[in-house]
DOKESE-964105 format. One record per residue: residue in three letters; x, y, z of N, C-alpha, C in turn. Coordinates in pm, whole numbers, padded with zeros to 5 digits, always signed. Layout:
BEGIN
AlaXYZXYZXYZ...
% end
This chain:
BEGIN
Unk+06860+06580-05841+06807+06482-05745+06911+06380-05703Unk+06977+06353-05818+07069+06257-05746+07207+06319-05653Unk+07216+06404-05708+07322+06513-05554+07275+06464-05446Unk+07143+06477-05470+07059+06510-05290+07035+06338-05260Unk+07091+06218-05331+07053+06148-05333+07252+06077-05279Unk+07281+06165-05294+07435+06132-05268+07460+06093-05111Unk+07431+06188-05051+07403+06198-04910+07338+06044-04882Unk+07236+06047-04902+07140+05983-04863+07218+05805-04876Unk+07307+05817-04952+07345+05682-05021+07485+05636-04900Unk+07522+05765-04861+07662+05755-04733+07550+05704-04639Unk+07441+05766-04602+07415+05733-04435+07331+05576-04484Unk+07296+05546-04592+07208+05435-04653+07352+05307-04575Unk+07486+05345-04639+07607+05201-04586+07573+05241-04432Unk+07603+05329-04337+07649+05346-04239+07484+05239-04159Unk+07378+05280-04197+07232+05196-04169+07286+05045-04196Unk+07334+05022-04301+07319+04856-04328+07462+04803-04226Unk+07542+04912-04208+07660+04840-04096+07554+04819-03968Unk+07498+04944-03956+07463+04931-03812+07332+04805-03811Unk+07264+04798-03915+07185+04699-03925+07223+04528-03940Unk+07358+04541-03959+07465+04421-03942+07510+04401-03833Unk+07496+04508-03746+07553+04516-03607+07474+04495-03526Unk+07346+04546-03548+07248+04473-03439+07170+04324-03456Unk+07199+04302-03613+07170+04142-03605+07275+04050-03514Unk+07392+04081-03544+07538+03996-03498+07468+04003-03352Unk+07445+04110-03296+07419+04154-03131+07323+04014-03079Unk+07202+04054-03172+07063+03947-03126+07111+03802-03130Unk+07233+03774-03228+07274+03637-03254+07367+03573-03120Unk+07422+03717-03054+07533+03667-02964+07455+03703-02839Unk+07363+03786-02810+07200+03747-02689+07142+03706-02703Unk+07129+03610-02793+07068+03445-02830+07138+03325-02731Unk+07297+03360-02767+07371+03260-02793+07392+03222-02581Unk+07424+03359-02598+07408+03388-02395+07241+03301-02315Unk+07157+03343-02405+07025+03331-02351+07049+03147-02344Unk+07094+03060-02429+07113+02943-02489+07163+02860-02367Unk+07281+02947-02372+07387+02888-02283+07296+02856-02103Unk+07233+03020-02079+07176+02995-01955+07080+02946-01938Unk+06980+02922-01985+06898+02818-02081+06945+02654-02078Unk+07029+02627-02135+07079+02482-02079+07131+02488-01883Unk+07150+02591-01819+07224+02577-01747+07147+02585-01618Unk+07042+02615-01674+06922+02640-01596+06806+02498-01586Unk+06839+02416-01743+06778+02325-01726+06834+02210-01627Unk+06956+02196-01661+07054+02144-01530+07008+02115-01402Unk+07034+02301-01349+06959+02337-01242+06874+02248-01198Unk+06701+02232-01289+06596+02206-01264+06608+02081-01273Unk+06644+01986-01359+06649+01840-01340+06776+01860-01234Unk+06867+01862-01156+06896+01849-01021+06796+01881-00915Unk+06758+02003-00895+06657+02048-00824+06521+01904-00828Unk+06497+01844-00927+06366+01748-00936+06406+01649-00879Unk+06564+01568-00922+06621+01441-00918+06635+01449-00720Unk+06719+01563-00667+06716+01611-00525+06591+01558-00443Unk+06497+01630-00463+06312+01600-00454+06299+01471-00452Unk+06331+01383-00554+06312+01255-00531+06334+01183-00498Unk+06453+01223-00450+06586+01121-00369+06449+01127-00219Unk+06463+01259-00182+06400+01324-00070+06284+01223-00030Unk+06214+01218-00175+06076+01145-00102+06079+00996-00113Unk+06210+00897-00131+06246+00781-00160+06289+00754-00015Unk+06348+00917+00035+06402+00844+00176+06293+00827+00256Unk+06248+00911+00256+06140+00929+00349+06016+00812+00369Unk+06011+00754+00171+05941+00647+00250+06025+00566+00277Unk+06156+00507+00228+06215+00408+00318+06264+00443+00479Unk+06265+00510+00465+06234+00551+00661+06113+00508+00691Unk+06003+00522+00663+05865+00483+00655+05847+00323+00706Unk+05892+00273+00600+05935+00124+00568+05964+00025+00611Unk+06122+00107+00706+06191+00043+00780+06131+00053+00946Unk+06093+00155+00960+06016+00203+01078+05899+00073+01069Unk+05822+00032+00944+05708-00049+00957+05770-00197+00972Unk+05868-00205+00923+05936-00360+00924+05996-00358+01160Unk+06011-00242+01159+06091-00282+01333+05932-00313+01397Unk+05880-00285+01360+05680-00270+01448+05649-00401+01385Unk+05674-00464+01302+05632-00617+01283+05694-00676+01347Unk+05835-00661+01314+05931-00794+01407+05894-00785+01587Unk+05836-00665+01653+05839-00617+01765+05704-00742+01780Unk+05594-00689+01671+05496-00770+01697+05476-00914+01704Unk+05598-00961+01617+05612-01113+01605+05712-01144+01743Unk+05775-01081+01780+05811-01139+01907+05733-01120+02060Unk+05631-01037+02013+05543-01042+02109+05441-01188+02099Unk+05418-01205+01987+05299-01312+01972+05421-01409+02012Unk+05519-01441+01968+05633-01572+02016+05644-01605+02151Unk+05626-01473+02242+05584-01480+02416+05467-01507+02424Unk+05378-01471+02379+05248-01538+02406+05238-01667+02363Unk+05290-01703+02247+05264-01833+02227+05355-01976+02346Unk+05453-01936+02380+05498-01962+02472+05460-02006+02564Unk+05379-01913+02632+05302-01936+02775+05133-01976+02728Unk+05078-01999+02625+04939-02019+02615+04924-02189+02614Unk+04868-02249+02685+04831-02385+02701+04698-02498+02605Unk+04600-02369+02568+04511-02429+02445+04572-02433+02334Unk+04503-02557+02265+04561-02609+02099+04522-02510+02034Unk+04382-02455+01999+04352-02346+01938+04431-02225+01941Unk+04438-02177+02078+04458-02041+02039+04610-02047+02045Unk+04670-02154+02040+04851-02154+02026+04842-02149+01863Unk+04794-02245+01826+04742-02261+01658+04719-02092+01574Unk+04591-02037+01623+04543-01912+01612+04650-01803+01595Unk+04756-01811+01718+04903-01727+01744+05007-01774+01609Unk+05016-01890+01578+05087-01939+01520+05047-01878+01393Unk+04931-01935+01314+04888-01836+01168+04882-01684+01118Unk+04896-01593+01289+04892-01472+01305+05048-01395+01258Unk+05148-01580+01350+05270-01524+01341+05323-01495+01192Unk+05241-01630+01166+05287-01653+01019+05248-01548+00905Unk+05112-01494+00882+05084-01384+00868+05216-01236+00827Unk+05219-01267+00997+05310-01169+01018+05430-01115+00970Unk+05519-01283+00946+05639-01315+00862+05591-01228+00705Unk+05512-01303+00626+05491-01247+00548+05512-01119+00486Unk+05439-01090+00621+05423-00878+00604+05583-00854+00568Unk+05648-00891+00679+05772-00881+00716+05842-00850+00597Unk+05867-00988+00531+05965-01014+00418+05888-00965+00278Unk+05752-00923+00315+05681-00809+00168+05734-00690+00166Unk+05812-00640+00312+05822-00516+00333+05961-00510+00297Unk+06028-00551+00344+06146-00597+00317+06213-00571+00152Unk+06132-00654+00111+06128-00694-00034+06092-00521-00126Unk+06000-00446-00057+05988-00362-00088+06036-00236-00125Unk+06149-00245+00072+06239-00114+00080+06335-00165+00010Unk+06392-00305-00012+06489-00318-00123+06522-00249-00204Unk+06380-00240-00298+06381-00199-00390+06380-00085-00430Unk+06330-00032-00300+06333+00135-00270+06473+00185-00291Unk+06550+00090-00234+06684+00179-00173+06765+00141-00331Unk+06706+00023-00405+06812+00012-00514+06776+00147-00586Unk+06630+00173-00603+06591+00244-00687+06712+00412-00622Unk+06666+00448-00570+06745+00576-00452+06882+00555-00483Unk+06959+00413-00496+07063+00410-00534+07106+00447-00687Unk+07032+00442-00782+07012+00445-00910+07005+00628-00964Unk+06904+00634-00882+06866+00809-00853+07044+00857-00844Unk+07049+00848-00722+07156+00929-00629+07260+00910-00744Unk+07292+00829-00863+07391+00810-00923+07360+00919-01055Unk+07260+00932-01102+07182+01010-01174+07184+01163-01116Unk+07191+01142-01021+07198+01309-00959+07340+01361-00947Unk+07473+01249-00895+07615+01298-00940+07613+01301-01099Unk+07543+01267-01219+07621+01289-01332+07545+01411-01387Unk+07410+01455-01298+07362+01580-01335+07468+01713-01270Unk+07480+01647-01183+07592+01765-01098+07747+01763-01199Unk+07793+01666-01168+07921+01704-01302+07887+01765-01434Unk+07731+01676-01473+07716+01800-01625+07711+01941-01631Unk+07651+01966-01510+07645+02120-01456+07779+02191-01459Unk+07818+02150-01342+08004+02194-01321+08076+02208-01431Unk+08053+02082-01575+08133+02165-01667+08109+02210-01733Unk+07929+02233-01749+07878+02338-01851+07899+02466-01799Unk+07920+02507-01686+07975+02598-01591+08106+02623-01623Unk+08185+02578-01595+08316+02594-01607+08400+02603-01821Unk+08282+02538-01882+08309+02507-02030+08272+02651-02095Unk+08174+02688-01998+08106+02793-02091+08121+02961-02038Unk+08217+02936-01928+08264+03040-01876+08294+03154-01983Unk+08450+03109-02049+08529+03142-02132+08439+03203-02258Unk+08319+03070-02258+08296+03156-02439+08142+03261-02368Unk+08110+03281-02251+08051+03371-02189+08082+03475-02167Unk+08278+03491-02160+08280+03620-02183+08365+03677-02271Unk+08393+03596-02376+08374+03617-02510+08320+03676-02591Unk+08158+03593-02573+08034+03719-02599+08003+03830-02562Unk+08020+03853-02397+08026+03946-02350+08104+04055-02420Unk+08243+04031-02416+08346+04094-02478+08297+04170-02644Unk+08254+04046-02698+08191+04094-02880+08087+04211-02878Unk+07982+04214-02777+07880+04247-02736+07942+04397-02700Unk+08043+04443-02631+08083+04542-02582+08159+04650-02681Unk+08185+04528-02741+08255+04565-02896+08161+04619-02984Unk+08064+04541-03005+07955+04592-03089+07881+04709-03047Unk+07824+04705-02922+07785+04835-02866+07898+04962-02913Unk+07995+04938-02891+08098+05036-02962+08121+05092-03016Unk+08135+04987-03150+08108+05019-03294+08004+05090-03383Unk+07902+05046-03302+07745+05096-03346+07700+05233-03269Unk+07797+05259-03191+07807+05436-03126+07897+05473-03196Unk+08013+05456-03265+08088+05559-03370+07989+05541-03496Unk+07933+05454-03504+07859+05467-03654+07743+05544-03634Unk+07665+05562-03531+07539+05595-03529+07615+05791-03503Unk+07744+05820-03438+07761+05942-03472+07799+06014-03606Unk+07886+05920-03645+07860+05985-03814+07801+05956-03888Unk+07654+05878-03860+07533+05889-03943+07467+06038-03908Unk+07502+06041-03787+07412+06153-03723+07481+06295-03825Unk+07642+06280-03834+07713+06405-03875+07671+06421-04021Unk+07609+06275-04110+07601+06342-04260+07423+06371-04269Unk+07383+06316-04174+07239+06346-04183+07175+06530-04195Unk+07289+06569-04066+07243+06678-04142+07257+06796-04245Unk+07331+06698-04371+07316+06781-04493+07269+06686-04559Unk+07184+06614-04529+07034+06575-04605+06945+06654-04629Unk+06908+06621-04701+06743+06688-04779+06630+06643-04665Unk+06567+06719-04580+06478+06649-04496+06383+06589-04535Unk+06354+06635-04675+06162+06536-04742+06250+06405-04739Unk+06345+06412-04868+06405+06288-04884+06434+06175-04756Unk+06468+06284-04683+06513+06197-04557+06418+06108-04476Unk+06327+06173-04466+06213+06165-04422+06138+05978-04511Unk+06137+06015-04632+06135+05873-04718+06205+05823-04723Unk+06327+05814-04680+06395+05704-04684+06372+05607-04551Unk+06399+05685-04405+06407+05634-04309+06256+05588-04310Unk+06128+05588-04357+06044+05578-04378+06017+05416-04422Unk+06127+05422-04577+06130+05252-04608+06197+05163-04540Unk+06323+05214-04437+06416+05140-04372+06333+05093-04288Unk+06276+05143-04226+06218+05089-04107+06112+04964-04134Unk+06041+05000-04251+05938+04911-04297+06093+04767-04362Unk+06148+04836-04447+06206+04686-04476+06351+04643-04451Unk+06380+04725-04324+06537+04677-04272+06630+04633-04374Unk+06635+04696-04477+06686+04661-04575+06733+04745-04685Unk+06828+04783-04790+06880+04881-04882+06776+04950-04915Unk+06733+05066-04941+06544+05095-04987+06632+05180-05083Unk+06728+05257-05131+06789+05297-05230+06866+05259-05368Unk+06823+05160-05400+06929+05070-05495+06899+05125-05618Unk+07009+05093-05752+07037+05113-05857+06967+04997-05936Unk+06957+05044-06062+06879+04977-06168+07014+04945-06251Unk+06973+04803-06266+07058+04709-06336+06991+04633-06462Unk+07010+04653-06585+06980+04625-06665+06800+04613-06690Unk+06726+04694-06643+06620+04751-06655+06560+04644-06518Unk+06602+04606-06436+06568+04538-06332+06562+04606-06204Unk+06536+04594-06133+06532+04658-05976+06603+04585-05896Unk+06775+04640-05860+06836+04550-05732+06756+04512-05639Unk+06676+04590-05576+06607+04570-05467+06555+04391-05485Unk+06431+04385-05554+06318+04308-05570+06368+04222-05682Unk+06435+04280-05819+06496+04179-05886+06386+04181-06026Unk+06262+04274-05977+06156+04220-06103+06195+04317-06232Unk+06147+04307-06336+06182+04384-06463+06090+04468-06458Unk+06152+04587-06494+06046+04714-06505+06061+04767-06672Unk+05972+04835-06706+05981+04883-06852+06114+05017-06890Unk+06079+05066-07001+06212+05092-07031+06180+05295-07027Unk+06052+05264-07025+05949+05453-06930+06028+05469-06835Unk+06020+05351-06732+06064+05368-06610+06235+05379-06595Unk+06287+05331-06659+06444+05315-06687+06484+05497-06724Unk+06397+05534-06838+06428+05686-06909+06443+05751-06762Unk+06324+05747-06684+06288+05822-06576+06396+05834-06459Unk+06462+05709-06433+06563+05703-06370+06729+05749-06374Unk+06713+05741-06529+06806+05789-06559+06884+05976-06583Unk+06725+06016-06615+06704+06120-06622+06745+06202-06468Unk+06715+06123-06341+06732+06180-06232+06711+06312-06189Unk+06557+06338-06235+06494+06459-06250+06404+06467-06084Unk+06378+06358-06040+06268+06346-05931+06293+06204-05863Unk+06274+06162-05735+06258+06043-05687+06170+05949-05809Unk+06222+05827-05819+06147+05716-05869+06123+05563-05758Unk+06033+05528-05772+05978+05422-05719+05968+05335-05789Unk+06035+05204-05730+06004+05106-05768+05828+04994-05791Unk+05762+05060-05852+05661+05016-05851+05569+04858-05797Unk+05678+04775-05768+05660+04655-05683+05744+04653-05526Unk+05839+04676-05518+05870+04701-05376+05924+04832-05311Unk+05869+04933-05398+05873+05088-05341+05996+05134-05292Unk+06140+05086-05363+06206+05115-05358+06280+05229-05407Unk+06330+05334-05369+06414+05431-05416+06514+05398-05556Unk+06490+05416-05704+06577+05394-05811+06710+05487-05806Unk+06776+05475-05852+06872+05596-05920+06962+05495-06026Unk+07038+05581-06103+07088+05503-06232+07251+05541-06170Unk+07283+05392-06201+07444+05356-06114+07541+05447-06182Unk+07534+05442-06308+07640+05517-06426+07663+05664-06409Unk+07564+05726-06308+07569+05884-06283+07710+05903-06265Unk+07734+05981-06305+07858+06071-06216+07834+06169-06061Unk+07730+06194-06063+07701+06264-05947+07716+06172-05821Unk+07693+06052-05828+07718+05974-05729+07850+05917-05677Unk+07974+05967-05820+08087+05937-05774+08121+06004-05644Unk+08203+05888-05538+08260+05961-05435+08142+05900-05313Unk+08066+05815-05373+07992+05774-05274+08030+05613-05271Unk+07973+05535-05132+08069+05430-05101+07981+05357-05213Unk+07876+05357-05276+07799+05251-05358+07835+05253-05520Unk+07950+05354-05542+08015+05380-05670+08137+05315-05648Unk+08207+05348-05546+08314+05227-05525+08280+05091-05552Unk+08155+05051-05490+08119+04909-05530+08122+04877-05610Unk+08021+04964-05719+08024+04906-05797+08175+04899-05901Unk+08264+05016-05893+08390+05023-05965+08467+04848-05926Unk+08461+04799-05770+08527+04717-05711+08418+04576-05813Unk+08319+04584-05852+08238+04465-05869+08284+04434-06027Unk+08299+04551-06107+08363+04593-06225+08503+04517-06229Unk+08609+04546-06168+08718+04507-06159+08759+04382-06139Unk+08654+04315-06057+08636+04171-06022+08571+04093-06134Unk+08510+04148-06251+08481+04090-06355+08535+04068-06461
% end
């Protein structure tokens, strides 16, 4: 079993590269999504700040248009008052004018404030536009960067996915069949070695039945808490596979 388990342990690294390779991928079409994402928000607060300028002018056009129609009107009542000869209704003209003033310098007072405000805006809308331009221009470079990694990775993960393909088929198909079975469920090693009556996988302690059994390497064993594939590291049958190097390399480092 563990022969047939040899195989299974080559295409098991070539899965966790490529499963390293498509995380890195999602991290760097994150990182793109991010970038256009801020650049877009930009966009939209310009696009809003624009809009508002828009409807600031429009009423101070409004405004100013209502301030020329008062003064027009106050110099009309100033000719009438002129030529009118009763106390009253010169009086009457006079409170109308006065009135009028009022409006005048309310309106006045108003578009002021309009135009400071519009002035305030419009200054707010050049520092949205420069933030743009150099998040544009800043993020060019590491845009195609990613790009570049991204092209790379696609790459890499087509020579790997062909010589997964080349040892797959001198797999055992049941076996095969269960393995790709747990990968998928846990994107993750589903073949590991028993370490001191423990399960790499999950880490929990199993009894020492289950240890004989593994060692024996008579039949698949399961990890009875996270249904992991056992085999016993010390085999020799597994020499020559990349997870015997490891462990020789983990050995050496100790």
């Amino acid at each position: 079993m563990l022969q047939q388990l040899k195989v299974i342990l080559d295409i098991q690294e070539y899965d966790m590269k490529m499963i390293r390779l498509m995380r890195l991928k999602k991290e760097r079409m994150t990182e793109l999504r991010h970038i256009e994402s801020l650049r877009q928000e930009l966009r939209q607060q310009q696009a809003d700040k624009e809009k508002e300028i828009g409807g600031l002018n429009l009423t101070i056009s409004n405004q100013e248009t209502r301030i020329h129609e008062i003064r027009e009107r106050i110099k009309k009542l100033e000719a009438r008052q002129n030529s009118v000869k009763k106390v009253d209704e010169f009086n009457a003209l006079t409170q109308e004018m006065t009135q009028s003033e009022r409006e005048k310098i309310a309106t006045e007072q108003a578009t002021s404030d309009l135009i400071d405000k519009r002035n305030m805006e419009e200054e707010i809308l050049e520092k949205i536009k420069t933030s743009l331009k150099e998040s544009e221009e800043s993020s060019r470079n590491l845009e195609n960067e990613i790009v570049s990694s991204i092209r790379l990775i696609n790459q890499e993960g087509q020579e790997l996915k062909t010589a997964r393909e080349a040892l797959a088929k001198n797999a055992d198909p049941e076996i095969m069949r269960i393995y790709e079975r747990l990968l998928n469920n846990k994107k993750d090693r589903v073949i590991v070695p028993l370490e001191n009556r423990t399960c790499s996988g999950c880490h929990i302690a199993l009894t020492a039945q289950h240890e004989n059994l593994v060692r024996k390497g008579e039949r698949l064993v399961f990890c009875e808490h996270c249904s992991r594939i056992h085999y016993w590291q010390e085999s020799e049958q597994i020499e020559g596979t990349v997870a015997a190097t490891k462990r020789r390399r983990r050995r050496a480092t100790a």
